[in-house]
C-alpha positions in Angstrom: 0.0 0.0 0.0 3.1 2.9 0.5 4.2 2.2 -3.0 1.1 2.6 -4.7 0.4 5.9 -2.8 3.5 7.0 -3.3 3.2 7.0 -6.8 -0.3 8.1 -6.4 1.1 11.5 -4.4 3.8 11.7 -7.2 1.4 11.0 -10.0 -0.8 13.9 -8.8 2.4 15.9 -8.5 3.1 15.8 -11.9 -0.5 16.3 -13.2 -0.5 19.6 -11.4 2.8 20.5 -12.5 1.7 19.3 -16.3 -1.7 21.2 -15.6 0.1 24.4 -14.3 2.6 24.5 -17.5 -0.2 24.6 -19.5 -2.3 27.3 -18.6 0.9 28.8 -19.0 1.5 28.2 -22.5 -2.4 29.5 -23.3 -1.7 32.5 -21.5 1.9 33.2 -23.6 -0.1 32.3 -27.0 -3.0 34.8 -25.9 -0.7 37.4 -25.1 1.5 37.1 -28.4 -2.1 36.8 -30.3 -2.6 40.1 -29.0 0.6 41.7 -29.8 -0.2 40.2 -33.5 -3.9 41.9 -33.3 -2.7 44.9 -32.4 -0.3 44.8 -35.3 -2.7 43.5 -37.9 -5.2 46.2 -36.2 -2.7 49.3 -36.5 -3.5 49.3 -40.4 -7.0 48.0 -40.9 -10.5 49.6 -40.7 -13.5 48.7 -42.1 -16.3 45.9 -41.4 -13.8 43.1 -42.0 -11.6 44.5 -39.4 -14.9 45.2 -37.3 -16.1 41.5 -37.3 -12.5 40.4 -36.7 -12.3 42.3 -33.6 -15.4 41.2 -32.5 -14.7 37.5 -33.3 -11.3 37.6 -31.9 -12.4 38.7 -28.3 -15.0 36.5 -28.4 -12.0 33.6 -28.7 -9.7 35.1 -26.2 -12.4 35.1 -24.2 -13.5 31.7 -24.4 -9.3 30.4 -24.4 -9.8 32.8 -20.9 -12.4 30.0 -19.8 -9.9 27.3 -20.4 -7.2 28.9 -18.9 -9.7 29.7 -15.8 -10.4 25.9 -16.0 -7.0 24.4 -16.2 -5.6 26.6 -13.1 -8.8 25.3 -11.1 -8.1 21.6 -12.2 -4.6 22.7 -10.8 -6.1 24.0 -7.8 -8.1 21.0 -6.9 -5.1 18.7 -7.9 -3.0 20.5 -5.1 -5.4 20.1 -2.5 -6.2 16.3 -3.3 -3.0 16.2 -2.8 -2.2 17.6 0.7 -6.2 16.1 1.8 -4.8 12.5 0.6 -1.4 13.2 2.4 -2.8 14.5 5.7 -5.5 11.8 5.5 -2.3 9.2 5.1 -0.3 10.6 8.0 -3.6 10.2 10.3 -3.8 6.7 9.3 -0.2 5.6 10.0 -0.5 7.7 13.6 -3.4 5.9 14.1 -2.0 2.3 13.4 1.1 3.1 15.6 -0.9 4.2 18.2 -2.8 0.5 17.9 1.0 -1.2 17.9 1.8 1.1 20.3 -1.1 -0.5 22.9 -1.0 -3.5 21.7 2.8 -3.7 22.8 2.3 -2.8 26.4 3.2 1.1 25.2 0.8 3.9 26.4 
């Protein structure tokens, strides 16, 4: 049972962490999509560039949902985490308390 929640604790590790980079990434391809906009912006006018503004915040807004998503999956990761580790050490107390009584220890 250690070795399977140890890689449980270290698989969860490294979700977050995979989690965590990725939001990451979104948020460096949003910000260089903007700095493109504004470029491609800076010399167009008219109802193409109109409905390309409008349709372009309507996507950073919705990569802004996924990026809200993916830090909250990292979130919750990182507290399953510490729960399942605390839960763990309560257990083990618990059982050497048990061995503890059951020796003749108090």
């Amino acid at each position: 049972m250690g070795n399977t929640s140890a890689a449980d604790r270290a698989a969860m590790q490294q979700a977050a962490t995979r989690i965590e980079d990725s939001a990451g990434i979104v948020k460096g391809l949003q910000s260089q999509l903007d700095g493109h906009k504004a470029q491609l912006m800076s010399g167009w006018a008219g109802n193409a560039a109109v409905s390309f503004d409008r349709v372009f915040t309507e996507f950073q807004t919705e990569m802004g949902k996924v990026r809200t998503a993916l830090e909250g999956m990292h979130q919750k990761l990182v507290h399953t985490k510490i729960t399942y580790e605390s839960t763990e050490q309560e257990q083990q107390d618990a059982v050497n308390k048990i061995n503890q009584l059951l020796n003749g220890g108090t």
